[in-house]
C-alpha positions in Angstrom: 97.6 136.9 107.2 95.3 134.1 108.3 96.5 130.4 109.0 94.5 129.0 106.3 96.1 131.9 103.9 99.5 131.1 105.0 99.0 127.0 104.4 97.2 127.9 101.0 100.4 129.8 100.0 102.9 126.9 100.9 103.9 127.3 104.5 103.6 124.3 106.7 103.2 124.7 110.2 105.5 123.2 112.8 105.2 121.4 115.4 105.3 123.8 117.9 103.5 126.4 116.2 100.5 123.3 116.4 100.9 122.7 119.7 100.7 126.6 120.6 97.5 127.0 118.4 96.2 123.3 120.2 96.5 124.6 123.7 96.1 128.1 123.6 93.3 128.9 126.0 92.4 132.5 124.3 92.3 131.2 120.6 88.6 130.7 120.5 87.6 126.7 119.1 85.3 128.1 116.4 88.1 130.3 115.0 90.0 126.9 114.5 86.8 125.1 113.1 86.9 128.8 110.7 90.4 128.7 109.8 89.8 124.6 108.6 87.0 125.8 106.9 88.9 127.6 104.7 91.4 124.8 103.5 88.4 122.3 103.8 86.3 124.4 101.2 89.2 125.2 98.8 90.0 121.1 98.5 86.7 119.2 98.6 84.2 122.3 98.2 81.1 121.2 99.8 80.9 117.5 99.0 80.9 114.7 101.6 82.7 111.5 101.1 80.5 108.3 102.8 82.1 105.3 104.0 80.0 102.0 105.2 81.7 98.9 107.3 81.4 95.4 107.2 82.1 93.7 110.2 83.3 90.2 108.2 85.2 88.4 111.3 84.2 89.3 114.9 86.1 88.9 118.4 88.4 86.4 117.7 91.3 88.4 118.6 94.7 87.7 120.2 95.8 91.2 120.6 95.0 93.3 123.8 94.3 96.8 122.4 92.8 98.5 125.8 90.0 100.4 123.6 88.3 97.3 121.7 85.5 95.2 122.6 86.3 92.7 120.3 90.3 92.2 122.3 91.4 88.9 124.0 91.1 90.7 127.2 87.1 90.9 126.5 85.5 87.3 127.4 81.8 88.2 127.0 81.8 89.4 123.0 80.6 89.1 120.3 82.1 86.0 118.1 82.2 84.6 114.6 84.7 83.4 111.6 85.0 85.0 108.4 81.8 85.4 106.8 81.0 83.9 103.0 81.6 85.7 100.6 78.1 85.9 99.7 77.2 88.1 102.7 80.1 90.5 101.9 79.0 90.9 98.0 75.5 91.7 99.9 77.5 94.3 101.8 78.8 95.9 98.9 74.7 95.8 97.1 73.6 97.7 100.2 76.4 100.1 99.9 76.0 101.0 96.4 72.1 100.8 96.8 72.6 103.9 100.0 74.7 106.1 97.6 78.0 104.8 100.1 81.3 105.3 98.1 83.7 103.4 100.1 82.9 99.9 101.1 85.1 99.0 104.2 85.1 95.1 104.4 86.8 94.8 108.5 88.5 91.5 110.1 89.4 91.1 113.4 92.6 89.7 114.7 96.3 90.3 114.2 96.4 89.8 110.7 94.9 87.6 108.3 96.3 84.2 107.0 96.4 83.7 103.7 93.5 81.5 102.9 92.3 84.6 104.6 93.0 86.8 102.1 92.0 84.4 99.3 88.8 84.5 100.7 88.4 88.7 100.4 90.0 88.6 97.2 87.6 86.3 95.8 85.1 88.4 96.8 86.4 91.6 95.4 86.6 90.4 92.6 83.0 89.9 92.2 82.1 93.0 94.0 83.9 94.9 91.0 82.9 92.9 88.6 79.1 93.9 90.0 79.9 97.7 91.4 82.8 98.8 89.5 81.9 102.3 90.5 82.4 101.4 94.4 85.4 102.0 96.1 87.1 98.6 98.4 89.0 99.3 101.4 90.7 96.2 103.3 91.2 96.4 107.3 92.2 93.1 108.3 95.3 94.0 110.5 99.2 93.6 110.1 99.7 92.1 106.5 102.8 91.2 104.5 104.0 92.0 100.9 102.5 88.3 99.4 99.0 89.4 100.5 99.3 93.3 99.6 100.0 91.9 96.3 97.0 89.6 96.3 94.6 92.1 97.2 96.0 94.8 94.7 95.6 91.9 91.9 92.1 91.3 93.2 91.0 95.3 92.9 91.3 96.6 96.5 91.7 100.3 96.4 92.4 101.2 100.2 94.0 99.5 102.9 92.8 100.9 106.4 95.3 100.3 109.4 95.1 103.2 111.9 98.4 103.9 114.0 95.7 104.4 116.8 97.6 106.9 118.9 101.5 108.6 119.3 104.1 105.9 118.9 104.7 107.6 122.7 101.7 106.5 123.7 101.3 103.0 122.0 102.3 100.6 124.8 99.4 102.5 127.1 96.7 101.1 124.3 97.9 98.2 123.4 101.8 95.2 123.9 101.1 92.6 121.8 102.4 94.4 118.7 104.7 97.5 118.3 104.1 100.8 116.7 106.4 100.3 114.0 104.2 97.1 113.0 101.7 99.3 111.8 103.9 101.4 110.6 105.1 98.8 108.2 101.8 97.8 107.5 101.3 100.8 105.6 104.0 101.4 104.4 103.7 97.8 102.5 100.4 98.9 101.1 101.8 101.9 99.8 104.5 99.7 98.1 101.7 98.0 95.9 100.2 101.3 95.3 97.1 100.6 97.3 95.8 103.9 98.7 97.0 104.4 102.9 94.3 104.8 104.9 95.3 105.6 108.9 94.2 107.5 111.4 93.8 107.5 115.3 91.7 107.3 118.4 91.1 110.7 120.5 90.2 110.3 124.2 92.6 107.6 125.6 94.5 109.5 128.2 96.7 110.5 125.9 98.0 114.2 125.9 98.1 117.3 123.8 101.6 116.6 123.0 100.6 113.1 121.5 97.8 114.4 119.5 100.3 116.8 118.0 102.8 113.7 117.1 99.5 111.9 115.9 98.8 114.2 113.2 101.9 115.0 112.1 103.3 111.5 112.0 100.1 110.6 109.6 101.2 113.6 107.8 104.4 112.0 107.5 103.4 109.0 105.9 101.4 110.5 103.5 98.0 108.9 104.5 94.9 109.1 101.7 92.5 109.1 104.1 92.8 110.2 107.9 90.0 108.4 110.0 89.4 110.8 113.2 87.7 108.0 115.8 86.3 109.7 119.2 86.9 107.1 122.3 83.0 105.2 122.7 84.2 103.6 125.9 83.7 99.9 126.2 82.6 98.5 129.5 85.2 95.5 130.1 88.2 97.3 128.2 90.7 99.3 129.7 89.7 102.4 128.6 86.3 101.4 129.6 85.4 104.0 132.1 87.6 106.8 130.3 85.8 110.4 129.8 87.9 112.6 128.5 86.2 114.4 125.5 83.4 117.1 124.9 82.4 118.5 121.9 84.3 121.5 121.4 87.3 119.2 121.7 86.6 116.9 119.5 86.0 119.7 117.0 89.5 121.4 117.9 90.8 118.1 117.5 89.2 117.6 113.9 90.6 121.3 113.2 93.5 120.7 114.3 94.1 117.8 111.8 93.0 119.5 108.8 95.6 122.5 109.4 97.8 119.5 109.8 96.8 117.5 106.5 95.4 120.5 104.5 94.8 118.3 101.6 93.8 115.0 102.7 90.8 113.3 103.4 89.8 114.0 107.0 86.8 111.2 108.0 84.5 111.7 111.1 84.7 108.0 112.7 83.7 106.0 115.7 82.2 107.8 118.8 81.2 110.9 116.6 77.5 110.1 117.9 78.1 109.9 121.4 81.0 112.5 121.4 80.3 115.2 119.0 76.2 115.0 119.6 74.8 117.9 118.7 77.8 119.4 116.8 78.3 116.7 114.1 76.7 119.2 111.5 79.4 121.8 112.9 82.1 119.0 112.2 81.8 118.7 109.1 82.8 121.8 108.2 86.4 120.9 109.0 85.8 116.7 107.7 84.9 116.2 104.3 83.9 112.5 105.0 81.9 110.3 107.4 81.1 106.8 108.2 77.2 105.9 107.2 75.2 103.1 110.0 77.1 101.0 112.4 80.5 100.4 113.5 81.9 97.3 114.1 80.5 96.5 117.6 78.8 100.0 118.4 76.0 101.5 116.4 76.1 104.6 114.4 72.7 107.0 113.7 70.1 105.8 111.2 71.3 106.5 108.1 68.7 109.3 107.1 70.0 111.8 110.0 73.2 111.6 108.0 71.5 112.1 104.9 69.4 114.7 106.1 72.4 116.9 107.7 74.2 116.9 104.3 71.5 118.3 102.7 71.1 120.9 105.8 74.3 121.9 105.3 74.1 123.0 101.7 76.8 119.8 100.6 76.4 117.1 98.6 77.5 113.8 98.3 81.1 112.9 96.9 80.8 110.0 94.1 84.4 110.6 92.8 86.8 107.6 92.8 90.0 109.7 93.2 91.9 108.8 96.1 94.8 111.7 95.8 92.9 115.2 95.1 96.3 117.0 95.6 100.1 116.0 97.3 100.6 118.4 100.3 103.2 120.7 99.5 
């Protein structure tokens, strides 16, 4: 019996049967991509979720994550406030205009303040009012239950706030806030039923042992949507000089993940460019989502290579406004 079989059926692997498959030098990479295939194809069929971000405050930053350009740690960067909320309504036009179903509306810092939020909410509001159809996912950092509650009200369907790496890990990447801070952060979402988005950052020193814990401690918190970034080092940050990936392990990684989180959304993030290169096709045959144009300080493909390797593939692109397709048994 296959390993997609056995998940299909109900089993759940463990953590050490993961590791085993992870770092087992004779199990072939593209068997793993095959086996994730399989559980990729019987969830999401051949449609693609797309994802655009808007960069709405830049650099002004207090927190020393080693990976981002955007940290205190970074004096040469780029810098500005929260934008009006006439650019970010523009975002959203752009989005639904370029067939984008998830509109990602990204602040820097430790977390906003609550004219902050006030100021996203207002303009929610009118991006629903204008593109109902379009789904709104917050990332402004650590957030409390007042402002969850604010940006439920307002219409926010996602909240995105990645755990980054393995809580073992955490004080490599980053001291100024814990592991359980983020932790909290979505479980607080979750509270006021706003869909969990979280997901990690591959190519940081860490080790096999910590990707394992990655996955499965998204898996334990039940995460809508699992953002898979690949390490685009930053000159200036710690990780700056950091080369650790190649593109079959990025795609074992993505496998991996999916075996993991059968039935959740598995998103091809930051560094896929530079990292996956000529693979990304390949990639998506494990992810069922990507991120369309730039990051927030790095700069994606043009938009019609993604386009075009959609189509090559055969897929088509997921409209659907359902954040849960199935609970993972």
């Amino acid at each position: 019996m296959t390993i997609a079989t056995r998940i299909l059926n109900g089993e759940i692997l463990t953590p050490e049967e993961a590791y085993t498959l992870f770092t087992d030098e004779t199990l072939d990479t593209m068997t793993m991509v095959h086996e994730a295939y399989q559980l990729r194809k019987h969830y999401y069929g051949h449609k693609v979720k797309l994802n655009m971000i808007l960069n709405a405050k830049s650099g002004i930053c207090s927190e020393d994550c080693g990976y981002c350009g955007q940290s205190r740690e970074i004096k040469e960067k780029q810098r500005y406030a929260l934008i009006p909320e006439n650019q970010i309504t523009e975002g959203a036009k752009v989005a639904a205009e370029n067939e984008i179903g998830t509109y990602c509306i990204v602040m820097s810092g430790r977390g906003p303040s609550d004219k902050e939020v006030d100021h996203i909410t207002a303009s929610v509001e009118r991006i629903k009012a204008e593109h109902p159809q379009l789904k709104i996912c917050a990332c402004l950092g650590l957030a409390n239950d007042k402002q969850a509650a604010k940006l439920k009200a307002a219409g926010v369907d996602r909240y995105n706030h990645n755990l980054n790496t393995s809580e073992n890990y955490h004080e490599e990447v980053v001291t100024t806030h814990t592991y359980q801070n983020r932790v909290d952060t979505i479980e607080t979402m979750k509270a006021h039923n706003i869909s969990p988005c979280s997901g990690v950052i591959c190519g940081m020193g860490e080790t096999d042992q910590d990707i394992i814990d990655m996955a499965f401690a998204l898996r334990n918190i039940d995460a809508d949507s699992i953002p898979v970034n690949f390490l685009h080092p930053i000159k200036g940050t710690k990780f700056g000089n950091m080369n650790q990936l190649t593109p079959m392990r990025c795609l074992r990684i993505l496998a991996l993940f999916r075996l993991i989180n059968p039935t959740k959304e598995i998103r091809i993030a930051g560094g896929r460019e530079v990292n996956l290169r000529s693979l990304q096709a390949t990639a998506l045959m494990v992810a069922n989502s990507i991120f369309v144009g730039d990051y927030l300080i790095t700069g994606g493909q043009p938009n019609q290579l993604d386009y075009d390797m959609i189509k090559d593939l055969g897929y088509e692109i997921d409209y659907g406004h359902t954040d849960k397709v199935v609970k993972a048994k």
